[in-house]
N, C-alpha and C positions, 0 to 999 in steps of 0.2 A: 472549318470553324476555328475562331481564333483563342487563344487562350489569354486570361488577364493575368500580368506579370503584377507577384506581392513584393513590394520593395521588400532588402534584404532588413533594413531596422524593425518595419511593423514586423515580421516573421517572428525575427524575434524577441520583440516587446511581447506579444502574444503567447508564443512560448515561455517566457518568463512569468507574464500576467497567470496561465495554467497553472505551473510548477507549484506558485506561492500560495494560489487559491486553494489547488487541490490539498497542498498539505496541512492549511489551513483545519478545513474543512474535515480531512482524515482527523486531526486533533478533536473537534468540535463532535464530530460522529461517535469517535470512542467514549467523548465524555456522557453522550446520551445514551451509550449504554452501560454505563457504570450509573450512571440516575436511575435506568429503567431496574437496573438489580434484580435483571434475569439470564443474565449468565452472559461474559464478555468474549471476544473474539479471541482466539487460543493464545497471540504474544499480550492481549490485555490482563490477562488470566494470570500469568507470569506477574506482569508489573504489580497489577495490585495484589499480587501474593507478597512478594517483596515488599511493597508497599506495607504493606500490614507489618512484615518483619522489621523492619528497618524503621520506622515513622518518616520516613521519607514520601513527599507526595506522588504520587499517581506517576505524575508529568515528568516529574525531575527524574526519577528511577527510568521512565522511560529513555530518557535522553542517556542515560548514565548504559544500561543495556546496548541500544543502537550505539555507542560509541565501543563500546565490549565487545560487540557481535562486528564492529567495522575493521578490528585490531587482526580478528580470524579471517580478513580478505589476506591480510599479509603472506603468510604461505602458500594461498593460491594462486597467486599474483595477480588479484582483481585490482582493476584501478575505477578508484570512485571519480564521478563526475560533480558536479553543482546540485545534483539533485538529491545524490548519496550523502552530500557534507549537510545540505538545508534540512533534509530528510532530519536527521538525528535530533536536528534542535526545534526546528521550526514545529513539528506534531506534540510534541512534550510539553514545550508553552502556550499553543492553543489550545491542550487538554487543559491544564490547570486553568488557563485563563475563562475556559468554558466551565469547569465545575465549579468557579469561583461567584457564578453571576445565577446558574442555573440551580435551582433549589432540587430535594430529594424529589420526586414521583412518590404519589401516593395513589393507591386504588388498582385495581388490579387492569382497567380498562385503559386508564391513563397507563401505566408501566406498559402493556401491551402496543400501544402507539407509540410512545418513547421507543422502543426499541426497533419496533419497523424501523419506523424515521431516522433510527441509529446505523440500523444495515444498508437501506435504500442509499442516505446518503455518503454511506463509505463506499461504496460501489461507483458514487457519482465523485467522488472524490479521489480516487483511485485512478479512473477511466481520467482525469485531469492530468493527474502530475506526471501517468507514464505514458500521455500519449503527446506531451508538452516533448520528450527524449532527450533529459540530462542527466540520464542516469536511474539504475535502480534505487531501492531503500537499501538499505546494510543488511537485512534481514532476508529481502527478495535475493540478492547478492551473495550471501551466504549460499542461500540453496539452487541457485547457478550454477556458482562456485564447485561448491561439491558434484552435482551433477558433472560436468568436465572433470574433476580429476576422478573420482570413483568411475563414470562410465553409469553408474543407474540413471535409471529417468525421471523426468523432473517429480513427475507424480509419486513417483516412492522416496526421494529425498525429502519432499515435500511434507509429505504425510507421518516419515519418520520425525523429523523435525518438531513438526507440530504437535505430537505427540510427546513428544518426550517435554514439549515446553506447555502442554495442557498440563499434566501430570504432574511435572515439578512445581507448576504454578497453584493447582487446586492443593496439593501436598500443603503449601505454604499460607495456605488462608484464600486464595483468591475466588471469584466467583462462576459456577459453572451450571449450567442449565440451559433450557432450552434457546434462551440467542445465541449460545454456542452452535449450538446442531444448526438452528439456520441459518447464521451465518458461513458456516461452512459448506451451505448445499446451497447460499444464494449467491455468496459475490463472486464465484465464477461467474456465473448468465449476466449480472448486473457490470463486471469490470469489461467482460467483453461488449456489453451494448454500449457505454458510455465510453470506451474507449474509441468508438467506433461514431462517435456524435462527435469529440471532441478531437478527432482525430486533425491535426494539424498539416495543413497542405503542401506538399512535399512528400507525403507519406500515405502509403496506403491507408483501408480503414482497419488492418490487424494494428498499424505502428513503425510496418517496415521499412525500410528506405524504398521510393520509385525512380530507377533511372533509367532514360534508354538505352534500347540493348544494345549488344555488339551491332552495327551494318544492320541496321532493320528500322522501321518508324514505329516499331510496336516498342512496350516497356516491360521491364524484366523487375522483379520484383527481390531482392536478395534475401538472406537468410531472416529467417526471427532473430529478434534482436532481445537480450536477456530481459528485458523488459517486458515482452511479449512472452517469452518462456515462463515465467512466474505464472501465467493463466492456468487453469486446466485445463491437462492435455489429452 
């Protein structure tokens, strides 16, 4: 059976076309659940804690953060890619750009559907940009990062992390309730299904690199790659 060869340009217009959509889209999602105002996802909780402090919007605080948390790769010696640099700016101007156009939610059944629609599509927005492989977020990166130099796994770096930045963020004004708890118990299942639809050919459907193996016609599938590692393990 023969295989259809993807010229090397589309591969990567495609990958590129993911990268920009997905983070797009990550922006657009966090915005619909700061509308829904029922509790944001644990680094949103952060921002708009700050946000409150600072009178700085949403978005920009964001960007201001992800470039703070990309400064903490330096000691690690991570090196960011195109999707860690887009990462920082590109989500922070499609939040504001999306809270700019989308009005508050009112009623408890609309707030209720806004925030589905907020989680579903951060999950579908997710599964985009890391399965496009230009890189983690500065955030995801961060807790790679540590993971390799501490030696814990990713789950307890993960969890520490998010914790201390739920807590600092609710401290400071930001919003905490039930889209928090589900989105923490959804976009694992949802970043893995949609990373696995979007999965870009070349690549397994975790994200991995596929190449053949030593001396064999079978393919060897290599390590996870930190973009994969950010899942739940």
């Amino acid at each position: 059976m023969s295989n259809t060869a993807v010229p090397r340009g589309a591969h990567l217009t495609r990958r590129l076309v993911q990268l920009y959509v997905g983070l797009a889209l990550y922006g657009v999602s966090s915005a619909l659940l700061v509308r829904a105002g029922l509790g944001l996802e644990p680094w949103g909780v952060l921002h708009q804690g700050l946000a409150e402090r600072t009178g700085l919007s949403i978005g920009v605080v964001a960007i201001i953060v992800g470039a703070a948390v990309l400064l903490l790769w330096i000691p690690m010696r991570q090196r960011p890619g195109l999707g860690t640099v887009s990462n920082v700016f590109a989500i922070g101007l499609a939040m504001d750009g999306t809270l700019a156009v989308v009005p508050q939610v009112h009623g408890l059944a609309g707030r209720i559907a806004v925030m589905v629609a907020g989680i579903v599509l951060n999950g579908v927005a997710t599964g985009l940009y890391i399965a496009a492989r230009f890189g983690p977020g500065p955030r995801d990166g961060l807790m790679t990062g540590l993971h390799r130099s501490t030696g814990r796994s990713i789950r307890t770096v993960r969890t520490a992390i998010e914790v201390a930045v739920v807590a600092t963020g609710f401290a400071l004004g930001g919003s905490l309730g039930v889209g928090t708890v589900l989105y923490a118990l959804g976009i694992g299942p949802l970043a893995q299904l949609f990373l696995r639809v979007f999965a870009v050919p070349g690549a397994d459907p975790a994200g991995r690199t596929v190449a053949p193996a030593p001396e064999s016609g079978t393919t060897a599938v290599t390590a996870p790659s930190p973009e994969e590692a950010i899942l739940p393990q």
